[in-house]
N, C-alpha and C positions, 0 to 999 in steps of 0.2 A: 050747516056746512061752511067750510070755511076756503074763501078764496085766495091763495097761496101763487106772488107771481115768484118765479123761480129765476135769477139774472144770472147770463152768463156774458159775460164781455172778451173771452180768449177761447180757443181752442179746447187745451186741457181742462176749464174750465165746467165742459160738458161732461168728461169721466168723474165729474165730483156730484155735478146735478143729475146724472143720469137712475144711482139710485136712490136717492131723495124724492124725487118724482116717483118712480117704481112702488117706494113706501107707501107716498100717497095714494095712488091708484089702489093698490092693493088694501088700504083703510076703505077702500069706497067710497060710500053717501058722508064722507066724515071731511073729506080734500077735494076742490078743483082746483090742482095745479095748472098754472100757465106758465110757459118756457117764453123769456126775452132773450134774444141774442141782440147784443146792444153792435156789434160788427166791427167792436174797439181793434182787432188784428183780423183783417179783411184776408179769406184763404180762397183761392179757386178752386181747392178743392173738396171746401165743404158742401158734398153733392149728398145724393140722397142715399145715395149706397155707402157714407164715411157713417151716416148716421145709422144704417142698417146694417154693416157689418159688426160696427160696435156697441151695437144696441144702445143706443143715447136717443134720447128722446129731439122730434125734429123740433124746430124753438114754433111757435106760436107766432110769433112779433119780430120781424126783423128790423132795427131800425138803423143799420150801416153809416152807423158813425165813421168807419176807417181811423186814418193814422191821423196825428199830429204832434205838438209838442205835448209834455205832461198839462199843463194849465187848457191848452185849445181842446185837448182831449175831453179830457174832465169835466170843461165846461161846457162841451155839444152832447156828449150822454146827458145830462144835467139836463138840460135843455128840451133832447128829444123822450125824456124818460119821465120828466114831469108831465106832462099830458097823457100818457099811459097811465099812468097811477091814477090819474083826476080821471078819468075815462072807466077805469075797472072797479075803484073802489075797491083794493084789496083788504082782505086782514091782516095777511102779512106779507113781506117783500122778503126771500132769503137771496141773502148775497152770499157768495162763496171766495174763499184765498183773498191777496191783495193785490188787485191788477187797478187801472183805473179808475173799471168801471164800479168796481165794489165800493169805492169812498163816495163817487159820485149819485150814487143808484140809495145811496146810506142817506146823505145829505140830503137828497131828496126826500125822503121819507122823515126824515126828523122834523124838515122843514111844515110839513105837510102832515103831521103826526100820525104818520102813520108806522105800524111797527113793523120792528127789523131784528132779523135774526142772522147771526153772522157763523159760516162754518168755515172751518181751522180758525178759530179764533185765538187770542190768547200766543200763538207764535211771535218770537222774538230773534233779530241779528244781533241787535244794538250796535248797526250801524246806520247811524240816521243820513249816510250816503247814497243807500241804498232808497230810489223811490218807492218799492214794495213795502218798505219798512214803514213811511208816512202814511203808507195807504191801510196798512195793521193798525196803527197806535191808532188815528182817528179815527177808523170803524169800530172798533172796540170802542171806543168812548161813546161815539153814536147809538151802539144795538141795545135793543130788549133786551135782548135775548144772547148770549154768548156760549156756543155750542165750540169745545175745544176737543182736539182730536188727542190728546196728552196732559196729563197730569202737570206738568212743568208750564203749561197752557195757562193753568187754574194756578199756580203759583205767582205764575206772572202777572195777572188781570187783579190777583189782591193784593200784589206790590204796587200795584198800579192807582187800588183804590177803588178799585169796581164791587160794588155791594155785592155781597157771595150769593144772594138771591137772582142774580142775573145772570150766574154762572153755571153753565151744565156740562159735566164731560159723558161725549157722548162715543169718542174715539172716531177713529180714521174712517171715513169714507171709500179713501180709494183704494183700500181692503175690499169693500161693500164691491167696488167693480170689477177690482180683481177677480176675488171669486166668480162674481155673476161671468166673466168671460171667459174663465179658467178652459171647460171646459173644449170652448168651442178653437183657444187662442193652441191648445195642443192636440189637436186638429190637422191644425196644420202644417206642413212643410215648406216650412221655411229656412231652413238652412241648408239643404239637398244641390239646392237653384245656385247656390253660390259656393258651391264646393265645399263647407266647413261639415263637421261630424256634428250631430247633438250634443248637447250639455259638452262639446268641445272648445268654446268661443267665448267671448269676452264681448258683452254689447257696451256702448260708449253715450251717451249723450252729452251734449255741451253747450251751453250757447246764453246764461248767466251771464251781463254785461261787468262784473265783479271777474269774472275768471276769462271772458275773450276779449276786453278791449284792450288790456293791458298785457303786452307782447311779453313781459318778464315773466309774469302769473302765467297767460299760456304757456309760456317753455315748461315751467316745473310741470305742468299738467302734464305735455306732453310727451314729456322727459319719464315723466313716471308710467304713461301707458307703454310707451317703449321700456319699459322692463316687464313690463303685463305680456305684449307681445312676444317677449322670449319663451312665455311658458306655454301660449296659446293666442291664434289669431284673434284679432281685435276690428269688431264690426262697428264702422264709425259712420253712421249719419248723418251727414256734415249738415247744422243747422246755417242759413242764409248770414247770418251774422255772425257765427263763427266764420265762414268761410272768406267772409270781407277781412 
């Protein structure tokens, strides 16, 4: 049996490990998955009902790291996530996307040889402005195992130089959640509450420091939804940092 800890450092992070974990269980006597929530974007409302509505598995390990700079960040997951490895003795560590905690939770493991599987692997901006983009290139360099959700994934990882043995496409995950939610996400009524028709409305998200800190790139954004709005209302969830 193989012991499998599962990291998640964000939020969205858990509709990616949610069915990963699912898989596992379902293998049975073959996976003990463990869930770390490393508490990289500390949310008040990750209560027990955000994980039972969306059916995400609750983490195992909390180890609330919180906020900091990129390097203070980086290097307190490092820190408190070393001693959980040494502690569990896993087989493998999957890390998922590139947020912090996946470079740091990587290096750890490398350091420690223990192995790592990375999903969405293999994605590229090529803009090394972008801190997500640091946190891709040098996890890929780090993993065993490099699980790509796209073809162009596996192009990139052998531009890159990554032995083709290390590389598996396995496709999108958060297809994998979609579905498992589908059923129960149209269910619900949720657009009655706020006066719009179904399949009538435009939903919006934003909040990419590439696309809201910079006031010119917001205008085109919002310049462009205001023509979306003329054909149909536009439901905008104003993420905290967009709204700053």
């Amino acid at each position: 049996m193989l012991k499998v800890i599962n990291v998640v450092g964000a939020r969205p992070n858990f509709m990616k490990v949610a069915p990963i974990v699912e898989a596992m269980k379902w293998r049975g006597r073959e996976f003990t998955p463990l869930v770390v929530h490393t508490g990289q974007h500390y949310d008040a409302q990750m209560s027990g009902a955000f994980f039972h509505d969306l059916g995400l598995p609750e983490p195992d390990m909390h180890l609330g790291v919180g906020s900091g700079t990129h390097a203070v960040q980086t290097a307190t997951v490092m820190q408190m996530f070393e001693p959980v490895v040494v502690a569990e003795r896993p087989d493998w560590v999957v890390v998922v996307g590139d947020v912090n905690s996946t470079l740091a939770c990587a290096l750890v493991c490398a350091k420690l040889r223990v192995r790592v599987a990375h999903v969405e692997a293999g994605l590229r901006s090529r803009d090394r402005s972008m801190p997500e983009e640091i946190n891709r290139l040098l996890t890929d360099q780090l993993a065993d195992l490099l699980l790509t959700p796209s073809l162009d994934g596996d192009a990139n990882l052998r531009a890159e130089g990554i032995p083709p043995e290390r590389i598996r496409f396995v496709g999108n995950v958060m297809i994998d959640a979609l579905l498992a939610r589908l059923p129960a996400a149209r269910a619900l009524d949720l657009p009655t509450p706020l006066g719009l028709e179904p399949h009538g409305y435009a939903l919006v998200t934003l909040h990419r420091p590439s696309n809201v800190d910079h006031p010119a790139a917001l205008r085109v954004i919002l310049d462009g939804l205001g023509l979306v709005a003329r054909e149909m209302p536009v439901l905008f969830p104003i993420h905290p940092r967009t709204r700053e």
